[in-house]
N, C-alpha and C positions, 0 to 999 in steps of 0.2 A: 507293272506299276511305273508312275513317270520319275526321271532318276532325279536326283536331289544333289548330286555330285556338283563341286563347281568342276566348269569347263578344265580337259586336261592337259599338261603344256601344248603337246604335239597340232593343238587347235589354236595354240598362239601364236601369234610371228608380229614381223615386225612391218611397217610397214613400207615397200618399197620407193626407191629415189623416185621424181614425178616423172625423169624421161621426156615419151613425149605424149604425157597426157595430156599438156594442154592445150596441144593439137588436135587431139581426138576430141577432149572437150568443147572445144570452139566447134568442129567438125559437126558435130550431134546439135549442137543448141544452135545453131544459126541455121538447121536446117528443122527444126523444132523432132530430132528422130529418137525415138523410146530404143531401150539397151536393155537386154533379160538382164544385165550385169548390173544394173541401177536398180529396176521395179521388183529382180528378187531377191537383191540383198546379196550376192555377190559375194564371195569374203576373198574372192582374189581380183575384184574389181580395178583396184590402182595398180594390181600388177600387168593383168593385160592391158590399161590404160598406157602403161609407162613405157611399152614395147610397142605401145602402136596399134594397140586391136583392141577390136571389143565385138558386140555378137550382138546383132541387130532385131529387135522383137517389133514384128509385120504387128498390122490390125491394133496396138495396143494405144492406151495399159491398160482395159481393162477386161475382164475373160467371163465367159458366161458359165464355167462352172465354177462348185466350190470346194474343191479340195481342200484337206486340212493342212496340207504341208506347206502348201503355196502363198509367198507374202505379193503376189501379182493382183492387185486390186481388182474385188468382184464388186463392186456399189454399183457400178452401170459400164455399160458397153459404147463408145465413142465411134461417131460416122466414120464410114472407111475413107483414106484421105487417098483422094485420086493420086495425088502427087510425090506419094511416097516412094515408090519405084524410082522414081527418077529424082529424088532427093538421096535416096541411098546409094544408088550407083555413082551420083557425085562425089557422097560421101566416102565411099570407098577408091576412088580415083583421089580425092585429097590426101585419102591416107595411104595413098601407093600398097594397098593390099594385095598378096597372092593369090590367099587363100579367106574367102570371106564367110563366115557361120551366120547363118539366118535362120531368126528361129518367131514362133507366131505364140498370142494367143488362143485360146481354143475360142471360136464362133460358132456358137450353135442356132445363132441367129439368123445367118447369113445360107440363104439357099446351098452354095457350096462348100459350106463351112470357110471361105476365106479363100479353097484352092485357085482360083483367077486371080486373085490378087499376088499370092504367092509365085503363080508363075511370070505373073507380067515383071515381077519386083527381079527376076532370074532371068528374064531376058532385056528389061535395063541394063541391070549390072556386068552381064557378057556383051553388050552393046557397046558399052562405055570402059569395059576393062578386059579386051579380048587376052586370052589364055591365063581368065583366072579360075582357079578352084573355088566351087561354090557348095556347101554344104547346107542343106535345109532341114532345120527342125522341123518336125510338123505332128498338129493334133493326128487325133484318130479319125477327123471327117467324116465323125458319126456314121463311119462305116460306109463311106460314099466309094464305089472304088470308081466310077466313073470322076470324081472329082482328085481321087486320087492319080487316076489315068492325068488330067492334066495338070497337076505338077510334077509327075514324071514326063511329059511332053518336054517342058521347060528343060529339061537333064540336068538335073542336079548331079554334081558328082558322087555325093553322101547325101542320102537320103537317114536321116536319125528320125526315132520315135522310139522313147523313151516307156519304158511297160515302169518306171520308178520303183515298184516292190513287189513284193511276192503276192501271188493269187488271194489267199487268206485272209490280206488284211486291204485289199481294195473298198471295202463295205465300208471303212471308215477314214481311208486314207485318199482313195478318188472315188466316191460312190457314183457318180456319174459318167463314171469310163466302166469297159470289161475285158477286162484279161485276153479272153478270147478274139475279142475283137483287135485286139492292136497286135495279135501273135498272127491273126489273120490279112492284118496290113500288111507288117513285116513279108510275110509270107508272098503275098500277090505282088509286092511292089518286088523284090529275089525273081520272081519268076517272069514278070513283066517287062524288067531291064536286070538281064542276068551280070553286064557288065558293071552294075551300079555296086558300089560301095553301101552297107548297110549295118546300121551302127544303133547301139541304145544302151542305156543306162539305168540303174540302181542305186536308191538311196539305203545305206543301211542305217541302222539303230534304231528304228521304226517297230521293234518289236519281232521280224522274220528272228529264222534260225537259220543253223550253216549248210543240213539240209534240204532246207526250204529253197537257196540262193541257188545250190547246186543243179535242184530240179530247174530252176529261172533259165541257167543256163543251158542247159538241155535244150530247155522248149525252143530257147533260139536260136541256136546251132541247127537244128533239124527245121526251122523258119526261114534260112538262109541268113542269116544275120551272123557277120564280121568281126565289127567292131564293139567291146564295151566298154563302159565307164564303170565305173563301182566310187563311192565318195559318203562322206556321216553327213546322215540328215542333220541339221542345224533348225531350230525352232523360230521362227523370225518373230513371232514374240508368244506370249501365257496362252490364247486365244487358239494357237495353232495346236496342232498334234505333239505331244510331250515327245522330249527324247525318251528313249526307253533304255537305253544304250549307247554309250561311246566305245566305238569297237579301236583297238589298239593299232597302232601300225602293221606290227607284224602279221595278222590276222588280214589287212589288206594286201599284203604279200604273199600271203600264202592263195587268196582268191586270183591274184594276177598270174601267178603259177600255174594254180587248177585250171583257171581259164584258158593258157594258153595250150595246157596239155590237153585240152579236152577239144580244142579246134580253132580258136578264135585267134585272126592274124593279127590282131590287136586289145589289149588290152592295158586300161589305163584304172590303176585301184591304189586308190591311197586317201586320207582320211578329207584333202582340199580339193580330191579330183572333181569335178561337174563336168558336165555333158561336153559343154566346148573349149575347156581349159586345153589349154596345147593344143588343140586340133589338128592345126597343121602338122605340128612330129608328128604326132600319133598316125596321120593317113600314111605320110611317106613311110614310118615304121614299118606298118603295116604293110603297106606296098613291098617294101625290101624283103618281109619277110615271106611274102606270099611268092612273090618272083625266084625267093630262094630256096623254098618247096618244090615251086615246079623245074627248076634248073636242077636239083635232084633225082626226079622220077625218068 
């Protein structure tokens, strides 16, 4: 049933000093560039703003499926703008970025699902900002692996794809996606570039159980997959998929645990985490800690 609870402190905060958003601000709007931190409602929006980052959504705003979680506009799909590549890599040279998170709408429009655009946007960016870290969200490319083949061309350092919740409840939460398929992504993109960093995330309160999350993690640990996020679905308005549940902090603490004991070099689970919040720590974490595995064996 959908919960009736008002929202509970730990989903409150305050909002942070502006830093240097309105750098980033100017940055994005003078280059006309869409932010997953804007189009999905973001609730830590002004804080990577105020630090100087934010997470770049390719092809958008608007996405040819319709998932019910998602406040990323599905009314219509917009021409792919040639110039975005090289509007981003400026963008990120203005904002002296290290570490840059790119993430797309889903095109299922587009013969490659978007992957040509994605890699040209990863070799601007390394063109115009040599030795920086680049992380790329990316759909499931309808299962394309030759289109996946070239966005791993491009090398992304973190390749992320996001399975967002348990098997069970995809029929109503992305009916348009399958389980299998993106456990199959995951998987090919591990064995394709073994060096690659490989990362994804989970929304909870969607209704899974603690079982359910445990098997999540399984299937990706044995998929090649590294890194996870775990964070609470938030409803972006009535229209979307009800919360079902606001899981406690401590219960996101206990999954960061489980997580790491069970193999994953990182792992970021707390009730504001999303997919690219911290990024940056979380790779180097993860890096330190995987480097201090093998400096044991």
């Amino acid at each position: 049933m959908p919960l009736s609870e008002k929202k509970p402190p730990w989903l409150k905060r305050r909002l942070p000093a502006t830093g240097r958003s309105g750098m980033v601000m100017n940055a994005l709007k003078s280059r006309a560039l869409h932010t997953v931190c804007e189009e999905a409602r973001c609730p830590n929006q002004m804080e990577c703003y105020g630090q100087g980052t934010a997470t770049f959504l390719l092809l958008g705003p608007g996405c040819t499926r319709d998932c019910s979680f998602c406040a990323v506009d599905k009314s219509r799909v917009h021409p792919v703008d040639e110039n975005e590549p090289t509007h981003i890599a400026e963008a990120v040279a203005q904002m002296s970025l290290r570490y840059c998170v790119l993430t797309m709408v889903t095109r299922d429009d587009l013969p490659d699902g978007g992957a040509g655009h994605v890699a040209r946007t990863l070799n601007a960016i390394r063109g115009k900002n040599p030795g920086i870290i680049v992380e790329a969200l990316i759909s499931d490319l309808k299962g394309d692996w030759d289109a996946l083949g070239t966005v791993l061309a491009a090398r992304p350092d973190v390749l992320n794809h996001n399975l967002e919740t348990v098997p069970r409840l995809y029929a109503t939460v992305r009916p348009q996606a399958d389980y299998g398929r993106s456990l199959a992504l995951i998987a090919r993109a591990a064995d394709l570039r073994p060096p690659l960093v490989i990362k994804s995330g989970l929304m909870l309160g969607l209704g899974e159980n603690r079982d359910e999350i445990l098997a999540v993690m399984d299937d990706l640990l044995e998929s090649g997959c590294q890194l996870l996020t775990l964070g609470q679905y938030l409803a972006p308005s009535k229209k979307h998929h009800p919360i079902i549940r606001y899981v406690p902090p401590d219960e996101f603490e206990a999954y960061e645990t489980e997580g790491l004991a069970r193999g994953f070099h990182g792992v970021a689970s707390a009730p504001l985490v999303r997919s690219s919040y911290q990024a940056e720590q979380m790779y180097k974490s993860a890096l330190d800690r995987h480097n201090n595995c093998i400096s044991r064996k």
